[in-house]
MDAnalysis code that builds the backbone (N, CA, C; Angstrom):
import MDAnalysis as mda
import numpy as np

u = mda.Universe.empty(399, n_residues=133, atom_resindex=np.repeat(np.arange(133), 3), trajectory=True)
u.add_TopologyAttr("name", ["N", "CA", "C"] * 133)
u.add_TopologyAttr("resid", np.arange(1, 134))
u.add_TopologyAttr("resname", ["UNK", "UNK", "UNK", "UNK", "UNK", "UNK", "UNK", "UNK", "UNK", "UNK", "UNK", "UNK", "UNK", "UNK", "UNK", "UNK", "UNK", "UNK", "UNK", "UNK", "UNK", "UNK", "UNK", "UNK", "UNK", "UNK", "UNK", "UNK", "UNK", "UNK", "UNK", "UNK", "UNK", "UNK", "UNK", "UNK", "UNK", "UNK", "UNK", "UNK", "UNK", "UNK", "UNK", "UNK", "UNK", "UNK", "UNK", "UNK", "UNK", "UNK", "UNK", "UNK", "UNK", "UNK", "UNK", "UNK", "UNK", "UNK", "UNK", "UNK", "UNK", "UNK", "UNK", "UNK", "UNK", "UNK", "UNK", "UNK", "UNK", "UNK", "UNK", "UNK", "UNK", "UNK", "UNK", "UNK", "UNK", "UNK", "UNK", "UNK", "UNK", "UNK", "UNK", "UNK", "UNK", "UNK", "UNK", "UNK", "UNK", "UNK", "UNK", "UNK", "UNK", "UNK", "UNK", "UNK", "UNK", "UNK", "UNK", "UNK", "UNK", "UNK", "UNK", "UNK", "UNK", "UNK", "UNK", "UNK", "UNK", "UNK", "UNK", "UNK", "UNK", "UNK", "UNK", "UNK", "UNK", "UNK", "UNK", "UNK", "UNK", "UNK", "UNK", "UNK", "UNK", "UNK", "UNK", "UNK", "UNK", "UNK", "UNK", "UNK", "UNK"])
u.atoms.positions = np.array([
    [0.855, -1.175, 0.000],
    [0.000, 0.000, 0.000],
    [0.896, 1.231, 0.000],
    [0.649, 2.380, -0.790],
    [1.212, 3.213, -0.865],
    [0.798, 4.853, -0.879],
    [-0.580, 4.331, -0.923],
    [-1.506, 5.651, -0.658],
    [-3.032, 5.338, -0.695],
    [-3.769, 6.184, -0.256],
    [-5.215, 5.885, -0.145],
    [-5.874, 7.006, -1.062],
    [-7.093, 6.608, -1.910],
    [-7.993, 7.845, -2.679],
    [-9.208, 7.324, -1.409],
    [-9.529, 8.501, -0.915],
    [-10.690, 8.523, -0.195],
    [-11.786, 10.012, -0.717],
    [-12.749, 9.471, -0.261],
    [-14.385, 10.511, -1.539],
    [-15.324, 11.120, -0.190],
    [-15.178, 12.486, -0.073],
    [-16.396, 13.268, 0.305],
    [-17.341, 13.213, -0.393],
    [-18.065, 12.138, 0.234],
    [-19.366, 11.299, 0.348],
    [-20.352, 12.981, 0.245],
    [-20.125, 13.933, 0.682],
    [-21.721, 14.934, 0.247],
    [-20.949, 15.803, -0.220],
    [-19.947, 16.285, -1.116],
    [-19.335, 16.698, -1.970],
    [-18.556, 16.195, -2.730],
    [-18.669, 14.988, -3.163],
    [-18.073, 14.145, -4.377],
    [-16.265, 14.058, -4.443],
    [-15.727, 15.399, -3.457],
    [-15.097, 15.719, -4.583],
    [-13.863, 14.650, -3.406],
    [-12.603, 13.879, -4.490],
    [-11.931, 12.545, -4.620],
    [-10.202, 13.535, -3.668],
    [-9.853, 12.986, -3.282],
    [-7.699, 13.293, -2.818],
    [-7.118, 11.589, -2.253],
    [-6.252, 11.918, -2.627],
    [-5.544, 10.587, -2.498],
    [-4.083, 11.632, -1.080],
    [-4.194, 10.092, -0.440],
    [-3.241, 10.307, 0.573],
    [-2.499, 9.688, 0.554],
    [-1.060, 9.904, 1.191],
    [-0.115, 9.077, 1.506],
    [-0.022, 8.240, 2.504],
    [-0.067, 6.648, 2.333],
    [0.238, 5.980, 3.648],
    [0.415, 4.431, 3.178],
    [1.173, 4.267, 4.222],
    [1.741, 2.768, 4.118],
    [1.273, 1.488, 4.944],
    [-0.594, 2.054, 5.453],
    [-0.784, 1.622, 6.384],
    [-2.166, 1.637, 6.320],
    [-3.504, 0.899, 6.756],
    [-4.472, 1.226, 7.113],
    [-5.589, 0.157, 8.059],
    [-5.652, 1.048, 9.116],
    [-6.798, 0.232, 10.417],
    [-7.987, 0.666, 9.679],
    [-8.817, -0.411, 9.295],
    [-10.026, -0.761, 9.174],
    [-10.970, -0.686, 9.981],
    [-12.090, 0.132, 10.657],
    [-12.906, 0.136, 11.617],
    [-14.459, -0.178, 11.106],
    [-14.783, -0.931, 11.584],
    [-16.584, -1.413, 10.822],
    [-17.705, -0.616, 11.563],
    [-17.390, 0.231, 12.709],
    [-18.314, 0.456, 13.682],
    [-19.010, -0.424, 14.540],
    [-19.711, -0.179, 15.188],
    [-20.270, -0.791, 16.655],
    [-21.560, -0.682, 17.217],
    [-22.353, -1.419, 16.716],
    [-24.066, -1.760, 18.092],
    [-23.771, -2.728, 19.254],
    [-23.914, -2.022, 19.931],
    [-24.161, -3.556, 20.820],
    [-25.353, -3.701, 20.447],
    [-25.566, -5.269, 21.401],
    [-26.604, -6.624, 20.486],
    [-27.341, -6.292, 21.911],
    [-27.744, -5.450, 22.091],
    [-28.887, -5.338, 23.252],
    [-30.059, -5.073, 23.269],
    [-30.732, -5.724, 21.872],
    [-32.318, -5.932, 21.676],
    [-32.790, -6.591, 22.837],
    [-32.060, -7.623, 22.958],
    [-32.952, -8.856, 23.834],
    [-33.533, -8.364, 25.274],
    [-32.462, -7.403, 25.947],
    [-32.910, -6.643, 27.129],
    [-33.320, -5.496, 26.841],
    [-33.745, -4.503, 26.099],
    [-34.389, -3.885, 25.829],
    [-35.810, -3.889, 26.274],
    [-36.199, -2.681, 27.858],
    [-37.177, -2.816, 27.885],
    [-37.358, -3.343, 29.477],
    [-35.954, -3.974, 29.695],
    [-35.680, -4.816, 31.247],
    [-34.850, -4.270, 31.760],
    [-33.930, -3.932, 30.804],
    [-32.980, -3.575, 31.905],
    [-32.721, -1.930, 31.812],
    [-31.745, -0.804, 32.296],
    [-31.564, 0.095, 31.892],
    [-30.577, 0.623, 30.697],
    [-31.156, 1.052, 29.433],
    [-30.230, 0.956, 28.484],
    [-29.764, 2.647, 28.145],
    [-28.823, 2.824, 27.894],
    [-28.341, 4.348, 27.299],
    [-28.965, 5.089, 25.766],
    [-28.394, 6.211, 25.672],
    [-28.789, 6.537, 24.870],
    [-28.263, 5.834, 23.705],
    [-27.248, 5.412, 23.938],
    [-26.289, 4.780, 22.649],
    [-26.449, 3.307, 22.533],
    [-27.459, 2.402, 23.656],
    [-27.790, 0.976, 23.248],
    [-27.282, 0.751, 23.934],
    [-25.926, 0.840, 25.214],
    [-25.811, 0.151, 25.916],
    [-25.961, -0.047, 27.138],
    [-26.130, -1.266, 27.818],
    [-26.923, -1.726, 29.253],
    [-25.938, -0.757, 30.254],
    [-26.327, -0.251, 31.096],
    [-26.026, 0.879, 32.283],
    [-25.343, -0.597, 32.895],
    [-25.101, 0.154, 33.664],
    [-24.292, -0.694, 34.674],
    [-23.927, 0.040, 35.908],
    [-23.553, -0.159, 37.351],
    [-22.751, 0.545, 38.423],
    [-21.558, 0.711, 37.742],
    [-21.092, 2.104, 38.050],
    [-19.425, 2.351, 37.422],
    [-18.817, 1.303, 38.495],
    [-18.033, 0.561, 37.570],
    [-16.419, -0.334, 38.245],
    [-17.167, -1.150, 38.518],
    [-18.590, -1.873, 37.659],
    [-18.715, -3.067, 38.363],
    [-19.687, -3.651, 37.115],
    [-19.979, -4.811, 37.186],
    [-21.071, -5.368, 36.360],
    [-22.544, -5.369, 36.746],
    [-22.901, -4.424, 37.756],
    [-24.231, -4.854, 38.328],
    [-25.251, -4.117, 37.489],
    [-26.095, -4.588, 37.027],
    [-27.367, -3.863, 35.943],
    [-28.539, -3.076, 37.019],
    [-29.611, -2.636, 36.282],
    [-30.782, -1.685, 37.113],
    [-31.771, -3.432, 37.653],
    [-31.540, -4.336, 37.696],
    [-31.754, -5.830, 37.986],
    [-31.275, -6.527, 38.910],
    [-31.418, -6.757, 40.242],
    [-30.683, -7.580, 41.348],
    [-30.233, -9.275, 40.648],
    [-28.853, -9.482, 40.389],
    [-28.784, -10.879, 40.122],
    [-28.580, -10.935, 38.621],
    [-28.948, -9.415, 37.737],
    [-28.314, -9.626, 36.425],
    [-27.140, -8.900, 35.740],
    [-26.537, -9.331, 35.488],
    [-24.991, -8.635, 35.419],
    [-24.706, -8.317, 33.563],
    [-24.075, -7.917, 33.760],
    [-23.489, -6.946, 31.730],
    [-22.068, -6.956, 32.064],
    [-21.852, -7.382, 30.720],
    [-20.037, -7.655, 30.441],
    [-20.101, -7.023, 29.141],
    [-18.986, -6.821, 28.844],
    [-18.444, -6.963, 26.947],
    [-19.166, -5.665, 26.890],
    [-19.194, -6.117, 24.863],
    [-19.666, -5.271, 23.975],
    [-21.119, -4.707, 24.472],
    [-21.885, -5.271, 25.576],
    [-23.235, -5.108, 25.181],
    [-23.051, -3.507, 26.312],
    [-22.031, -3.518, 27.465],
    [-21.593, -2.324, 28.597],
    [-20.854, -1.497, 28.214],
    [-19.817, -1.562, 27.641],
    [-18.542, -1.419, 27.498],
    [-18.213, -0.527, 26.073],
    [-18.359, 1.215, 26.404],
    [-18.699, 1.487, 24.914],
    [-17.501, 2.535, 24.584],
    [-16.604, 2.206, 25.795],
    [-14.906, 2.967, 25.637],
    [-14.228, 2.146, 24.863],
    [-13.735, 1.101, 25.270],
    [-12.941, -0.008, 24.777],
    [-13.189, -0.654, 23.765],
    [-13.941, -1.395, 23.921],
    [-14.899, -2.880, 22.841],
    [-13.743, -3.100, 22.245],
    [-13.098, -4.185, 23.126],
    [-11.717, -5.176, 22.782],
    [-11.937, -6.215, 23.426],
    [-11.635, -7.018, 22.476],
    [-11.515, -8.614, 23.225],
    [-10.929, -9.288, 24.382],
    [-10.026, -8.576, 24.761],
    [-9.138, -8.600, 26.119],
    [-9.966, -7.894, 26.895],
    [-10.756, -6.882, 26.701],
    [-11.280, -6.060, 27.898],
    [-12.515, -6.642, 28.452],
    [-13.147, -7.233, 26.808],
    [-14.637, -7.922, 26.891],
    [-14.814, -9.510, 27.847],
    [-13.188, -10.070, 27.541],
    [-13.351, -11.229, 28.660],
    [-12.820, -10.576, 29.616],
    [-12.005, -9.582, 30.234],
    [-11.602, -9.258, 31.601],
    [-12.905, -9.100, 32.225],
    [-13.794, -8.222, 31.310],
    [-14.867, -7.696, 32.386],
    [-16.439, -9.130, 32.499],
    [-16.207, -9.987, 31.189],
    [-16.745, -11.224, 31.721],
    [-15.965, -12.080, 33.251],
    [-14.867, -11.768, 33.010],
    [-14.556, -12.511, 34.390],
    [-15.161, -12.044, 35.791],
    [-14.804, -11.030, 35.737],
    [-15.547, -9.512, 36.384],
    [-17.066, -10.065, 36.995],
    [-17.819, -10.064, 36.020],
    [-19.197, -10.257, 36.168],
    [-19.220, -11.814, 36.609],
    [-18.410, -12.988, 36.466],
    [-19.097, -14.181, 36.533],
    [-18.784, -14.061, 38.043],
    [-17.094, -13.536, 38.780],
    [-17.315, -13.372, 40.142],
    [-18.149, -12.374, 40.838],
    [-18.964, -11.663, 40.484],
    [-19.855, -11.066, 41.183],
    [-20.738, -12.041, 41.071],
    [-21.387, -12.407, 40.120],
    [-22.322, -13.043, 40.050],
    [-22.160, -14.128, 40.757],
    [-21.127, -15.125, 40.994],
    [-20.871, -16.094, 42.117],
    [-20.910, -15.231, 43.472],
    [-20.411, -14.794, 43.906],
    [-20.993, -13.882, 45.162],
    [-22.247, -13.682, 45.547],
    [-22.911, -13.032, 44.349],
    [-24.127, -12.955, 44.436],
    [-25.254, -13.918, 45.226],
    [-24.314, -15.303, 43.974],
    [-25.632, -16.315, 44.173],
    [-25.418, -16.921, 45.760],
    [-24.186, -16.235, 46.004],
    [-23.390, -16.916, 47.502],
    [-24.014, -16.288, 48.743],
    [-24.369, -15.414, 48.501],
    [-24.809, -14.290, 49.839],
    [-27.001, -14.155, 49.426],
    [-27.298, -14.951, 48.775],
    [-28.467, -15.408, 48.230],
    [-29.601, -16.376, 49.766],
    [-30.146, -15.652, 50.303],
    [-31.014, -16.381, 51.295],
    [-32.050, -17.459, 50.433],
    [-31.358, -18.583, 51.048],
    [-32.725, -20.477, 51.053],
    [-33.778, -19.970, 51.745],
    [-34.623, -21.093, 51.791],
    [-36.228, -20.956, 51.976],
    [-36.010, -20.981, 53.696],
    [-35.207, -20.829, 54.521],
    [-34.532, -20.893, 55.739],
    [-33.916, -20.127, 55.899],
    [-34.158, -19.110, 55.567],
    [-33.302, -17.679, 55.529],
    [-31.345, -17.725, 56.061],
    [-31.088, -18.925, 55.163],
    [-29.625, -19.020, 55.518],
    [-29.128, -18.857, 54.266],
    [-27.872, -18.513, 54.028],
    [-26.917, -18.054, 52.921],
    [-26.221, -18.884, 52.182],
    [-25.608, -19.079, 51.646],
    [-24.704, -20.269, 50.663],
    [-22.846, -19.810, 52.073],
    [-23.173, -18.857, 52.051],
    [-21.911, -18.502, 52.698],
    [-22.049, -18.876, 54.314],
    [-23.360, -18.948, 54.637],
    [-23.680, -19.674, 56.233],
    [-23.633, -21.218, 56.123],
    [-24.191, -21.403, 55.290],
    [-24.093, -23.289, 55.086],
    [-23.311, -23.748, 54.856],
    [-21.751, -23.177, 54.070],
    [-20.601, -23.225, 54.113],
    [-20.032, -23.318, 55.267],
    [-20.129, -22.316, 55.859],
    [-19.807, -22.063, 57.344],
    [-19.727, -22.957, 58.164],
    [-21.328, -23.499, 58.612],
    [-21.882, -24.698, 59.232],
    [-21.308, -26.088, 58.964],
    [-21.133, -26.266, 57.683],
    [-20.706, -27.533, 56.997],
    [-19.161, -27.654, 57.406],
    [-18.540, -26.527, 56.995],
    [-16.942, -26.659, 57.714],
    [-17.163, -26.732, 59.395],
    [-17.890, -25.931, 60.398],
    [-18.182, -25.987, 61.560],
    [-18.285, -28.055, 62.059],
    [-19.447, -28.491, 61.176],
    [-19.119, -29.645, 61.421],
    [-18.113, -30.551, 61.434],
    [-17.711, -30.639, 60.504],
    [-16.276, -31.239, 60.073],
    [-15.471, -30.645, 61.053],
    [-15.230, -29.540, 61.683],
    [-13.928, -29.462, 62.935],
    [-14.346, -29.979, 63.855],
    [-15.775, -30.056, 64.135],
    [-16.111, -30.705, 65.489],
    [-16.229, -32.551, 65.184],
    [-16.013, -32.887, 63.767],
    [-16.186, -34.426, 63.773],
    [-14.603, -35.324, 63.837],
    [-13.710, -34.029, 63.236],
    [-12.644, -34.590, 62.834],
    [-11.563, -33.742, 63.438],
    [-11.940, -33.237, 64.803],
    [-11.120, -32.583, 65.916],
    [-10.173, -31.210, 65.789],
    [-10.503, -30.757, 64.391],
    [-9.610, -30.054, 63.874],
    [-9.861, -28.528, 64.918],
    [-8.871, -27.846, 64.860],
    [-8.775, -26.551, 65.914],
    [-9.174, -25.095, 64.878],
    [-8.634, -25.133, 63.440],
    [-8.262, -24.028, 62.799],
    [-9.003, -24.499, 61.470],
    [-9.965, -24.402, 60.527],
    [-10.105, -24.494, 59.477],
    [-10.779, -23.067, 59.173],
    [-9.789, -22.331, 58.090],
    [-10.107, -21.348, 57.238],
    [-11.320, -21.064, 56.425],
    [-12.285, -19.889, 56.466],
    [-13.053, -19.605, 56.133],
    [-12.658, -19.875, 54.077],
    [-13.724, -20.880, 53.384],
    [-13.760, -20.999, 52.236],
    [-14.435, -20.286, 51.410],
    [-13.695, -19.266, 50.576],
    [-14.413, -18.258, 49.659],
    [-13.284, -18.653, 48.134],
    [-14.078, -18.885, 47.372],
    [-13.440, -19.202, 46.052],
    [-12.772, -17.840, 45.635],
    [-12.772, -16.899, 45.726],
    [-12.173, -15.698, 45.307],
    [-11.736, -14.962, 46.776],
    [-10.678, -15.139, 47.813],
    [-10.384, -13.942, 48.751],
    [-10.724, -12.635, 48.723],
    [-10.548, -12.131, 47.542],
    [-11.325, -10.580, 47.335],
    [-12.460, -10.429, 47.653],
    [-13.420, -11.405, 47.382],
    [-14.744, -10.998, 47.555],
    [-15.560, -11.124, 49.049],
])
């Protein structure tokens, strides 16, 4: 490549440039028909979200990627912030009250509680699949 002819599209009129190079950009919708209507969407189509987090205008439904994300929209950013969302969303479902108003994170609790008292143990560490959270 050695130069580009590019056309003012509402004045016809044609210049050719110099370059040895060219990024291709196709533009960008997010695919957020399907929640349309449920969740909170922007002016520009995409699902709102809490800043710095995946949480939607929905308790329990979370937005990643292309459909949130209308700085970036990169593939590295779109799975960082899927990772993002699947540990909230495990949290979520973790701190989630049973028909016994107990938690995934109390029955955990209890269940290790047993096991020190069956198998004499003094010290067993609180189990959270992610420490951060």
């Amino acid at each position: 490549m050695t130069h580009l002819r590019v056309k003012d599209v509402k004045t016809g009129k044609e210049d050719t440039l110099d370059a040895n190079g060219l990024f291709y950009a196709v533009g960008h919708d997010p695919a957020t028909q399907l929640v349309k209507g449920q969740l909170d969407i922007d002016e520009d189509g995409y699902v709102v979200t809490e800043p710095g987090t995946s949480y939607t205008s929905i308790p329990g439904v979370f937005a990643a990627g292309d459909v949130q994300d209308k700085r970036y929209r990169q593939a590295i950013t779109s799975a960082g912030s899927g990772c993002i969302a699947a540990l909230e969303a495990e949290k979520y479902l973790a701190e989630l009250e049973d028909d016994d108003g107990a938690t995934g994170i109390e029955k955990e609790k209890e269940a290790k509680k047993g096991d020190v008292e069956a198998n004499g143990a003094e010290n067993v560490p609180e189990y959270r699949s992610n420490p951060l959270l």
